[in-house]
C-alpha positions as CSV (number, residue, x, y, z in Angstrom):
1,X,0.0,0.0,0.0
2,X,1.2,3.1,-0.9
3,X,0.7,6.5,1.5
4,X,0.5,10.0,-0.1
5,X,0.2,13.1,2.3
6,X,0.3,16.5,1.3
7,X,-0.1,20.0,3.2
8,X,-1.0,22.9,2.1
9,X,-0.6,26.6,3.5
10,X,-3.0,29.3,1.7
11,X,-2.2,32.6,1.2
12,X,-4.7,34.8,3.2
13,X,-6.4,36.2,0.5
14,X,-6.6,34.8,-3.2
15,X,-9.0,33.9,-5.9
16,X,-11.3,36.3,-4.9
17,X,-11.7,34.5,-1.9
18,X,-10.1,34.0,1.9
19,X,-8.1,31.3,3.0
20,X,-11.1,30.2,5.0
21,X,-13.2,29.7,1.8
22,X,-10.8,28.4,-0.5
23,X,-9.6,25.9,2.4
24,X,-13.4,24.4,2.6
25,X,-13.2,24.6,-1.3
26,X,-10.0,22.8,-1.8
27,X,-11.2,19.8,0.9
28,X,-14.5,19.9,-1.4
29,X,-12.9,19.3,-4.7
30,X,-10.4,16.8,-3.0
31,X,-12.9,14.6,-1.7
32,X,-15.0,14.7,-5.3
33,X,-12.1,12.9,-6.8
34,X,-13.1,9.9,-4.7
35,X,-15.6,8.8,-7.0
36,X,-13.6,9.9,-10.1
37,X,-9.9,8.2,-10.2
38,X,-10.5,4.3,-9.6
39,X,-6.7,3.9,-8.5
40,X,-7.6,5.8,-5.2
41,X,-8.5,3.4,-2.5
42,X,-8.9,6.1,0.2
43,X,-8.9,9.5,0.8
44,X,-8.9,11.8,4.0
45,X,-9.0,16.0,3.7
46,X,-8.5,18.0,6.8
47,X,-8.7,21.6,7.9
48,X,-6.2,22.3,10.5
49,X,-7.7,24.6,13.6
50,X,-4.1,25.1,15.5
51,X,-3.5,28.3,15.6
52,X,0.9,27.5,15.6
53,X,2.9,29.9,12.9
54,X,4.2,26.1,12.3
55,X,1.3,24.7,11.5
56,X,-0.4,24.1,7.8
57,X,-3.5,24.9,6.9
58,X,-4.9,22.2,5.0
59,X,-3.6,18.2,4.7
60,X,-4.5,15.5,2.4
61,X,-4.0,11.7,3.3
62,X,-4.4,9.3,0.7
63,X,-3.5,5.5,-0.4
64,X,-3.1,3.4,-3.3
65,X,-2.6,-0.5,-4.3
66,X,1.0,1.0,-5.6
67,X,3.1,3.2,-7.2
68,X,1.6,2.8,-10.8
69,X,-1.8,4.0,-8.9
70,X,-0.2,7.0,-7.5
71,X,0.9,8.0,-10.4
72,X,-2.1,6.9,-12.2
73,X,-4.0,9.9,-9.7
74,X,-1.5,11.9,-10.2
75,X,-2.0,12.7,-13.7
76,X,-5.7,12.2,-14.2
77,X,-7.5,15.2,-15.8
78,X,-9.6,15.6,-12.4
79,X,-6.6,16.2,-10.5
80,X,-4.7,18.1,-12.7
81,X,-7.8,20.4,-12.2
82,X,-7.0,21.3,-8.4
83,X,-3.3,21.2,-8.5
84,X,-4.0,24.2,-10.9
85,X,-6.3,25.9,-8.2
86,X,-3.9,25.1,-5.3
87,X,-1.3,26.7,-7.5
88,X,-3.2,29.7,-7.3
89,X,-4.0,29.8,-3.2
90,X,-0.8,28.1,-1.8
91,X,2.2,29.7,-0.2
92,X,3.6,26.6,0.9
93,X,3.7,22.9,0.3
94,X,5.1,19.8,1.9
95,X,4.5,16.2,0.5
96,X,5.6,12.8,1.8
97,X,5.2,9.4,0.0
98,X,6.3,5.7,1.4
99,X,5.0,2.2,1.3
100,X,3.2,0.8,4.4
C-alpha cells in the first residue's frame, strides 16, 4: 500500500476568496475525486484549527494499491484540475510518499 500526504498553506487572500473559503473549497474538490480516479483506494481532507505559525492549513491523506496508482491519480484530468487551483491559493507545500 502506498501513502501520499500532502499539506498545504494558503495565502490569506486569493482567488477572490479568503483562506477560510478556498480551504473548505479545496477539501471539497479533494474529496469529489473519490468517485472519479479508480486507483484511489482512500482518501482523508482536513482543515487544521491550530493556531501554531508552524502549523499548515490544509492536509491531504491518501492510499493506493502502488506506485503505478499513485501516479495513475496523479496525472488524471480531475486532479490536474486542483493542483491548478492550489497553484493559485498556496504559499507553501510539503508532500511525503512511502509504502506501508
Amino acid at each position: 500500500m502506498v501513502k501520499h500526504i500532502v499539506m498545504w498553506r494558503l495565502k490569506d487572500f486569493a482567488a477572490d476568496a479568503t483562506k477560510e473559503e478556498n480551504a473548505l473549497k479545496l477539501k471539497e474538490s479533494l474529496e469529489s475525486l473519490k468517485d472519479k480516479i479508480e486507483s484511489l483506494k482512500a482518501l482523508e481532507v482536513g482543515i487544521n484549527f491550530n493556531p501554531s505559525p508552524a502549523a499548515f492549513d490544509v492536509v491531504l491523506y491518501s492510499e493506493f494499491e502502488d506506485q503505478e496508482g499513485l501516479h495513475a491519480y496523479q496525472n488524471h484530468e480531475e486532479h490536474l484540475k486542483i493542483v491548478d487551483f492550489v497553484g493559485v491559493i498556496r504559499t507553501d507545500r510539503a508532500v511525503v510518499d512511502y509504502e506501508g
